[in-house]
SEVONU-956126 format. One record per atom (N, C-alpha, C): residue in one letter; x, y, z. Coordinates in steps of 0.05 Angstrom, whole numbers, plus 5000, padded with zeros to 4 digits. Layout:
<atoms>
aXYZ...
</atoms>
This chain:
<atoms>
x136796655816x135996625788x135996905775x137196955757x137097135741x133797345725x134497465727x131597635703x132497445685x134097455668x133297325640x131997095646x132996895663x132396555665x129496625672x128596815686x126596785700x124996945681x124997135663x123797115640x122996925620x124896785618x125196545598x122896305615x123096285639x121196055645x119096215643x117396415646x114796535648x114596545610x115896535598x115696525562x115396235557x116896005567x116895795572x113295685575x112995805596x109295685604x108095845592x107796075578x106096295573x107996475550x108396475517x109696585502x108696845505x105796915510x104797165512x105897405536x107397225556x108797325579x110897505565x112097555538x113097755525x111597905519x109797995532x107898215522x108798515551x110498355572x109698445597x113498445606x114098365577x118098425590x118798665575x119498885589x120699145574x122899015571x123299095536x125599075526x126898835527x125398635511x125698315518x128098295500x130398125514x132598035497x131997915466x135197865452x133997685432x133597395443x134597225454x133797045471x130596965469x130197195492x127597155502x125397115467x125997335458x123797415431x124097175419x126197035419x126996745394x125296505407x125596485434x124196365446x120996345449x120396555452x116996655453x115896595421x117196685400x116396685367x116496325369x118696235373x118695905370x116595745380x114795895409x114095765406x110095785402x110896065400x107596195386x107796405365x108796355339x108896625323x108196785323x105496865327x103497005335x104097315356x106497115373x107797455393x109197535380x109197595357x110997755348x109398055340x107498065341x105598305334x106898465368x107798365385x107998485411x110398615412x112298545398x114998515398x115998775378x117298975397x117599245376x119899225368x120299325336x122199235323x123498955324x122098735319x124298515319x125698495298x128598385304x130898345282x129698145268x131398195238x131298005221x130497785230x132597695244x132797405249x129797135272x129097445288x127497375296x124197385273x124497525270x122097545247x121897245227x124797155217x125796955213x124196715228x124996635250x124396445269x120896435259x119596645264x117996695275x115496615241x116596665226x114496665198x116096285199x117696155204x117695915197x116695705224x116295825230x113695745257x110695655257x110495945242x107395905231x107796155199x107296115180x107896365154x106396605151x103796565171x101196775172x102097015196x104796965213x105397095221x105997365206x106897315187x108597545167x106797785170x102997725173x101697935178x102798125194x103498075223x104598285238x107698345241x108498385212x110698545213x110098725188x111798955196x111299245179x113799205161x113399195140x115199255112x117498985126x116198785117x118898605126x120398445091x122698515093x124898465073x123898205063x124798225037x124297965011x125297695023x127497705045x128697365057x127097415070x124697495099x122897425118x120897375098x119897495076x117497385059x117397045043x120497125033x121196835030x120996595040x122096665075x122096445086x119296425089x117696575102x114796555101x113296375085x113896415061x113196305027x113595975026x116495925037x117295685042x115295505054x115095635081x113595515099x110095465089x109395625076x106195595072x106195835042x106895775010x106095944990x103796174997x100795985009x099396135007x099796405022x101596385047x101796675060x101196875039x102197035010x102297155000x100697294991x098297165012x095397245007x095697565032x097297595051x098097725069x100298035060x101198015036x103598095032x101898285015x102598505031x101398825004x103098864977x101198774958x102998874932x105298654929x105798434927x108098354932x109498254904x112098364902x112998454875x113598114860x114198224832x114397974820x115797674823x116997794828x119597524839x118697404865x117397514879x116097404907x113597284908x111897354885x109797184864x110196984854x112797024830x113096774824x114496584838x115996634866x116096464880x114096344898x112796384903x110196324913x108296114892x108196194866x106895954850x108795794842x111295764845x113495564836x113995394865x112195394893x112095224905x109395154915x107895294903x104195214897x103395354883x102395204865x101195314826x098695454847x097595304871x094695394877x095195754895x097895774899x097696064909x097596234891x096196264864x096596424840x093096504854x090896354863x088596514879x089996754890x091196664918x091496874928x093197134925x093297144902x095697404894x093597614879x093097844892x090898064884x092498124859x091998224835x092698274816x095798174806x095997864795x098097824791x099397964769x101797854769x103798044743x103797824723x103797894698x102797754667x104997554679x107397634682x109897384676x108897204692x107597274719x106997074735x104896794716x102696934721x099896834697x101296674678x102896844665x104296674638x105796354651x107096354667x108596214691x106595994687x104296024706x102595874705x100695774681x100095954667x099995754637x100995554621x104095564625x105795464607x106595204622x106695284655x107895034672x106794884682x104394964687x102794814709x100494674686
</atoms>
């Protein structure tokens, strides 16, 4: 049996078991995120794609990634609006997507932007 396979079954029973693989494949990381978002705070540098996996898993993941791009916020957004309660500063267009798939994530946005507000005046 291989390292990888035999990484993959110990991620398999235990996603946190990527806490303890140097230099875990993309495989392994896609695997572990799928099936606890949560390891991804373990996971140095994950790619896009895994970061990906990993916010449409659970969206509160997005917390433990550092400066992650407007498509991982998105998808995040998709999955649960309110994440955006998570997102430092998060610019306008990523606001008003966030209340254009729940009027109720306009709470959690620390100082929204007027267009947003206005958004929600006029639409909701």
């Amino acid at each position: 049996m291989s390292t990888n396979n035999i990484n993959l079954e110990a991620i398999r029973k235990n996603p946190l078991a990527i806490k303890d693989i140097e230099n875990p494949t993309k495989e392994e990381q896609l695997e572990a995120v799928k099936l606890n978002a949560w390891v991804i705070q373990f996971i140095k540098n994950p790619e896009k794609d895994v970061q990906i996996a990993a916010v449409q898993t659970n969206a509160y993941s997005v917390q433990f990634l550092e400066d992650p791009e407007d498509e991982v916020i998105l998808e995040a957004l998709k999955k649960n609006a309110i994440s955006i309660e998570l997102i430092k500063n998060p610019p306008k267009h990523l606001q008003l997507e966030a209340v254009k798939i729940n009027k109720f994530a306009i709470d959690f946005i620390k100082n929204p932007d007027e267009e947003v507000l206005n958004y929600i005046k006029n639409k909701c």
